[in-house]
PLY file of the C-alpha trace (Angstrom):
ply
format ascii 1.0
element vertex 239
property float x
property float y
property float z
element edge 238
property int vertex1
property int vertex2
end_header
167.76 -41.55 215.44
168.12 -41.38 219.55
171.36 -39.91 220.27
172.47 -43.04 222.06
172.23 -45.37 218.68
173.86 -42.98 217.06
176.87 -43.20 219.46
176.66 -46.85 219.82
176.63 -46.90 215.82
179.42 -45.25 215.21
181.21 -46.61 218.30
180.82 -50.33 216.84
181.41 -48.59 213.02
178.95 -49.76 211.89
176.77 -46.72 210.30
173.53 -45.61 211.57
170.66 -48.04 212.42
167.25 -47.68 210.55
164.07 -47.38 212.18
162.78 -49.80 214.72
159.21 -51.31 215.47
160.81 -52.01 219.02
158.07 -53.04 221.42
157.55 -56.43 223.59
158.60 -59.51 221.53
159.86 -62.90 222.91
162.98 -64.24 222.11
162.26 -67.98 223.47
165.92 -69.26 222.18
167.79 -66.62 223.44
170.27 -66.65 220.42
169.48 -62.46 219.82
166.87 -62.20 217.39
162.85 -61.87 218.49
160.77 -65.18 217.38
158.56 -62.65 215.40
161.91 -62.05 212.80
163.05 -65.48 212.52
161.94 -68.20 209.76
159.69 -71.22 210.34
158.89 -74.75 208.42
159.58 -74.31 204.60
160.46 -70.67 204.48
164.12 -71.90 205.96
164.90 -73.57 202.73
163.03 -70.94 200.69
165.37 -68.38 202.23
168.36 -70.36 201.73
167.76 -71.07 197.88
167.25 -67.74 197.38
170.20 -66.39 199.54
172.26 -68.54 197.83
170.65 -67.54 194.24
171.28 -63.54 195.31
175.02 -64.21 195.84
175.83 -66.19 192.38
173.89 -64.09 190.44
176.44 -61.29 191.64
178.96 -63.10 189.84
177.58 -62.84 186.49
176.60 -59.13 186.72
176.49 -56.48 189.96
173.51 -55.22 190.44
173.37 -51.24 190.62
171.52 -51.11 193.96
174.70 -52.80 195.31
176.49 -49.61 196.80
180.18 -49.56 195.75
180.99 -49.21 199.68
179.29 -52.35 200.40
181.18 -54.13 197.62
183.30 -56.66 199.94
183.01 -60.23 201.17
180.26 -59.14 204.09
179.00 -56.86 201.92
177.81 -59.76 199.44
176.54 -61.96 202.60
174.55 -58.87 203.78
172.91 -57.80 200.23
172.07 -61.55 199.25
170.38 -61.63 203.30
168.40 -58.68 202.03
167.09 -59.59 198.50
166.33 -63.08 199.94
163.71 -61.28 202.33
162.37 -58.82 199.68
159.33 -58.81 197.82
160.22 -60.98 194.59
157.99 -58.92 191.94
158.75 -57.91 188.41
160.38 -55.39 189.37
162.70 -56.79 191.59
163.49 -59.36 189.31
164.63 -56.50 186.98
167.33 -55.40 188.15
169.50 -58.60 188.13
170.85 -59.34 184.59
171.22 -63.05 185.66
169.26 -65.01 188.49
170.31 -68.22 188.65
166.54 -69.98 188.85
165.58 -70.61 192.36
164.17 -73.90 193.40
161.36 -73.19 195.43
158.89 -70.01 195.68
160.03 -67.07 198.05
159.26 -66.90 201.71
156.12 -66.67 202.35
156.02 -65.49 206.50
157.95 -63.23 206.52
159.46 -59.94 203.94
161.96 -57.44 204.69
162.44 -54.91 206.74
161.39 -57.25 209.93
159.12 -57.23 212.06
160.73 -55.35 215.64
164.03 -55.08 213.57
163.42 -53.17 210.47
166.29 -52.65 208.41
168.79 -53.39 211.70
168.58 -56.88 210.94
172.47 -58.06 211.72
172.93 -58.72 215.57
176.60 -57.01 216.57
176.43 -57.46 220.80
175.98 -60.56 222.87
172.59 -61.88 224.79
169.11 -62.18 223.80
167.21 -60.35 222.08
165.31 -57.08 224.62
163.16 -54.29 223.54
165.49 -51.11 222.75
168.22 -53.40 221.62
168.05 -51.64 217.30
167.98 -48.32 220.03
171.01 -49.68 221.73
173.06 -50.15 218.49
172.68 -53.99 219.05
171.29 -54.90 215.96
172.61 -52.71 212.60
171.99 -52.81 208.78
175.30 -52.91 207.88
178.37 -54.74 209.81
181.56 -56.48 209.38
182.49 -60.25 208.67
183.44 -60.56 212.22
180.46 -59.46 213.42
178.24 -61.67 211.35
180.01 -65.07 212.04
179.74 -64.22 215.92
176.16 -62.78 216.13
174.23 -62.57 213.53
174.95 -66.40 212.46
175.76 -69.60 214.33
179.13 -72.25 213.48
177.00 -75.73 212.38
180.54 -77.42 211.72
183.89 -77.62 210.40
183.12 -80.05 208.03
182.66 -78.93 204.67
180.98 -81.81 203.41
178.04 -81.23 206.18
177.21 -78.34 204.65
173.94 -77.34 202.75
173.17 -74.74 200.25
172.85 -70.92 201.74
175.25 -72.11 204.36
178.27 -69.70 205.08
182.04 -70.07 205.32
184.21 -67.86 207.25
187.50 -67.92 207.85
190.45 -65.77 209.85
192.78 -63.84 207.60
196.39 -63.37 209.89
197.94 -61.41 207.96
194.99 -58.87 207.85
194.03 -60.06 211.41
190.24 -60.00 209.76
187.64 -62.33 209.13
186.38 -63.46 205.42
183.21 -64.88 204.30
181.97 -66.74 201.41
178.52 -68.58 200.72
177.84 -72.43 200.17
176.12 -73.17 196.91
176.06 -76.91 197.65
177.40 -79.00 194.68
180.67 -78.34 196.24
180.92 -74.80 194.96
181.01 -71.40 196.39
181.17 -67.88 195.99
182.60 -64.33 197.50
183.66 -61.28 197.10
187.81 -60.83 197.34
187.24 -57.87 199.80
189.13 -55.48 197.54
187.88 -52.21 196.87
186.05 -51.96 192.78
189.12 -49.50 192.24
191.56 -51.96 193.34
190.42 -54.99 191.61
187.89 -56.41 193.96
185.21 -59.27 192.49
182.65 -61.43 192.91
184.17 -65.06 192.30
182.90 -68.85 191.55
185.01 -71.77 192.43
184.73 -75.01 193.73
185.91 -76.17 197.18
188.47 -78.45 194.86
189.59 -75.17 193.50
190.13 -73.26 197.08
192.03 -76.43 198.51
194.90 -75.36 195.96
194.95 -71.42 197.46
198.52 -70.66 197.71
197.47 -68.98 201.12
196.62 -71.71 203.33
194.44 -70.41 205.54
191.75 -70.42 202.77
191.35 -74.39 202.73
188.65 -75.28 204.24
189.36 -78.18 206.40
189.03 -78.76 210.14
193.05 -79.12 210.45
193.43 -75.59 208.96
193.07 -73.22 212.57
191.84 -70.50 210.12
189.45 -72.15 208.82
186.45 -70.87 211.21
183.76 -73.44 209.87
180.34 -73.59 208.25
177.75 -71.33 209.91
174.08 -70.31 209.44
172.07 -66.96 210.06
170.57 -67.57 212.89
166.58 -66.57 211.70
167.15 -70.24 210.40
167.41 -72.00 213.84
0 1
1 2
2 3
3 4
4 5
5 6
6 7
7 8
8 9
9 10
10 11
11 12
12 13
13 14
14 15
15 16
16 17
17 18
18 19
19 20
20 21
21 22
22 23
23 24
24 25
25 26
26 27
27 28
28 29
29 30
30 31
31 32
32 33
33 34
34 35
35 36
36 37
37 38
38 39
39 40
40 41
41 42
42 43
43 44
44 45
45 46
46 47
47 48
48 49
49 50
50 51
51 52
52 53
53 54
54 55
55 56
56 57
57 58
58 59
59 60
60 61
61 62
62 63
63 64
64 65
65 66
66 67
67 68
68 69
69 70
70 71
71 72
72 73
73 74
74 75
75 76
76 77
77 78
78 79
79 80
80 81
81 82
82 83
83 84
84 85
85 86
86 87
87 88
88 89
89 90
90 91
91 92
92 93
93 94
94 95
95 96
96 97
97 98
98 99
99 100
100 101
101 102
102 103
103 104
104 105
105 106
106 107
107 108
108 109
109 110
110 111
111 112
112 113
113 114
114 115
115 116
116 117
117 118
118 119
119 120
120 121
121 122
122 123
123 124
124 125
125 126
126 127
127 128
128 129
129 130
130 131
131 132
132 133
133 134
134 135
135 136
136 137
137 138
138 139
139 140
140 141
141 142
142 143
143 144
144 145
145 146
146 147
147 148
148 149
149 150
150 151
151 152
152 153
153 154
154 155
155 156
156 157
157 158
158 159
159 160
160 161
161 162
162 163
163 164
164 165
165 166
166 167
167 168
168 169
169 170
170 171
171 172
172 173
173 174
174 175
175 176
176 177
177 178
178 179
179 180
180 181
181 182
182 183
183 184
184 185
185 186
186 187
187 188
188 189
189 190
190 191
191 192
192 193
193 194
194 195
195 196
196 197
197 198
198 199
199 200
200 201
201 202
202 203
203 204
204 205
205 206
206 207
207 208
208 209
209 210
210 211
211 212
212 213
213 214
214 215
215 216
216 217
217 218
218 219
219 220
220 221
221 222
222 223
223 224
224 225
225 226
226 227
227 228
228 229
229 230
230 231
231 232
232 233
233 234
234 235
235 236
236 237
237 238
């Protein structure tokens, strides 16, 4: 890695930045991400079903390739992002002990790591997407909530019923002054990590949005009177 990504990296702490195929690539909506690494036609709601498969299927059984330091509420958003991308083979399919069935096939355009991106496929700075930007420390492979909701993903609305499956919640935790995540399944249920560490208690869990309205911390409800409640986003590879 150039020494500058390296600083930039662990500036932003967000670890060190994988290889990039950094070259000339448009970015024609200027929302970070080169046209080349961003989903077209069907593939959107391929990715999305199987986003949204990755994360439940965490509730039922971790998977061991998900590293106990990644085990938090991003953490789930970015492996799901991952697996979604992968190549779905036999043995892929392996390693999960449950998989909820996916509704469609797998994305067919386009497999991880990216094209221009490789594995630094979650935006962390501002502006549109420029060669030497994975150099730069721009774009990472592993980042915070915060970071995710305000660059790697784009707020659709705060009104939970508009949501669609693969969809993401986040929301501003003030007595943490952090931001959490969760994923839409659609149905009116959802799923995310607590944000604890595995050795103090932290889980994968499955509730409905009926359930989360009765969260004895308030800023957990998801409704557009609740300040807290940041709104529904979507990666942005989906726009």
């Amino acid at each position: 890695m150039r020494p500058l990504a390296l600083i930039a990296c662990t500036l932003l702490g967000m670890g060190v930045a994988a290889s990039t195929f950094d070259g000339p690539a448009r970015d024609m909506d200027r929302d970070g991400y080169p046209d080349a690494a961003e989903l077209r036609g069907e593939d959107r709601a391929r990715f999305s079903e199987w986003f949204a498969a990755v994360a439940e299927s965490q509730y039922y059984g971790l998977n061991p390739d998900w590293k106990l330091e990644d085990q938090d509420c991003a953490g789930l958003l970015r492996y799901a992002f991952v697996q979604a991308l992968e190549k779905h083979d036999t043995g892929w399919k392996a390693k999960f002990k449950f998989l909820p069935a996916p509704r469609f096939p797998s994305v067919q355009n386009l497999i991880y790591p990216l094209p221009y991106l490789s594995r630094s496929v979650f935006r962390v700075a501002p502006g549109s997407y420029q060669a030497g930007d994975v150099a730069a420390g721009k774009l990472v492979g592993r980042t915070s909530a915060q970071f995710l909701a305000n660059y790697s993903s784009q707020r659709v609305t705060r009104n939970i019923d508009e949501a669609r499956r693969g969809d993401l919640l986040f929301f501003f935790r003030p007595r943490l002054g952090a931001y959490h995540s969760m994923v839409y399944l659609g149905g009116g249920l959802v799923v995310y990590h607590t944000g604890a560490s595995p050795s103090e208690g932290g889980e994968v869990r499955l509730l409905s949005i009926q359930t989360l309205m009765k969260h004895p911390e308030k800023a957990f409800h998801p409704v557009s009177s609740n300040p807290n409640f940041l709104g529904v986003y979507r990666w942005k590879i989906l726009q």
